[in-house]
BARONU-733924 format. One record per residue (C-alpha): x, y, z. Coordinates in steps of 0.05 Angstrom, whole numbers, plus 5000, padded with zeros to 4 digits. Example, Ala and Ser with C-alpha at 12.3 -4.5 7.8 and 13.67 -1.06 7.14 Angstrom:
! BARONU-733924
524649105156
527349795143
This chain:
! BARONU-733924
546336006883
538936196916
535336066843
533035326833
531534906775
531535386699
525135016688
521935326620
519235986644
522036646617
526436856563
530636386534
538836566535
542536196476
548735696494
553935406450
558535016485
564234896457
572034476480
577734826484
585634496492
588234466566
582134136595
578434706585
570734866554
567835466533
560835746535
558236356486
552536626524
547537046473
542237526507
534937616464
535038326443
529238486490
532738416553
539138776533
535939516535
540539986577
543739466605
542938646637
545338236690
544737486670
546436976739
548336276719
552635576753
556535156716
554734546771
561834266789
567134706745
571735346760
570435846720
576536116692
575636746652
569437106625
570437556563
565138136543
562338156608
563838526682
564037806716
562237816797
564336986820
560436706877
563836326933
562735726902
566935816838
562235566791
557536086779
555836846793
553937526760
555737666698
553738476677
554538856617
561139176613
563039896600
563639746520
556339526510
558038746496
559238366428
554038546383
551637866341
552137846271
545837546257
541938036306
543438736323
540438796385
542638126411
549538096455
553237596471
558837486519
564536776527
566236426593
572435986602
571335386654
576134756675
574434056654
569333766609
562834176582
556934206624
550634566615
549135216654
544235196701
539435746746
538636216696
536836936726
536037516668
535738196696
532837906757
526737496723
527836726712
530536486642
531935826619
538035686564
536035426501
């Protein structure tokens, strides 16, 4: 990926990691309702993992398998309960949880949080 560090700057993209069975972990991504608009491109790495399968989002993987584009699909996204505006989308990735790193939202820097 070109972006480096997340440092603190820019919105802030929610994470809830989570384990799954198989060897597998799963991340729920959640987009602030101001960057959502008519549509949003969030760019992210999961440093070291394969991403398996990313549902609620057109998914674009980069040549390094552990990160790339992930767009909103045709369907608008999951719309959160607790937030109208607010979408959020679930990747899949092999082995054990790690944060997501080099956060891009809509082609601004973000950091997770």
């Amino acid at each position: 990926m070109a972006i480096e560090g997340d440092g603190r700057s820019g919105p802030a993209v929610g994470i809830q990691l989570g384990s799954e069975p198989n060897g597998v972990f799963s991340v729920t991504f959640t987009l602030p309702p101001s960057q959502v608009g008519n549509g949003w491109k969030l760019q992210f790495a999961l440093p070291g993992r394969d991403i398996t399968q990313v549902v609620g989002a057109h998914w674009q993987l980069d040549a390094a398998g552990d990160g790339g584009v992930a767009a909103m699909p045709a369907q608008g996204g999951y719309v959160s309960p607790t937030s109208r505006a607010a979408v959020s989308f679930l990747v899949w990735a092999s082995g054990s949880p790690v944060d997501p790193v080099h956060c891009v939202l809509n082609g601004q820097r973000c950091h997770f949080g």
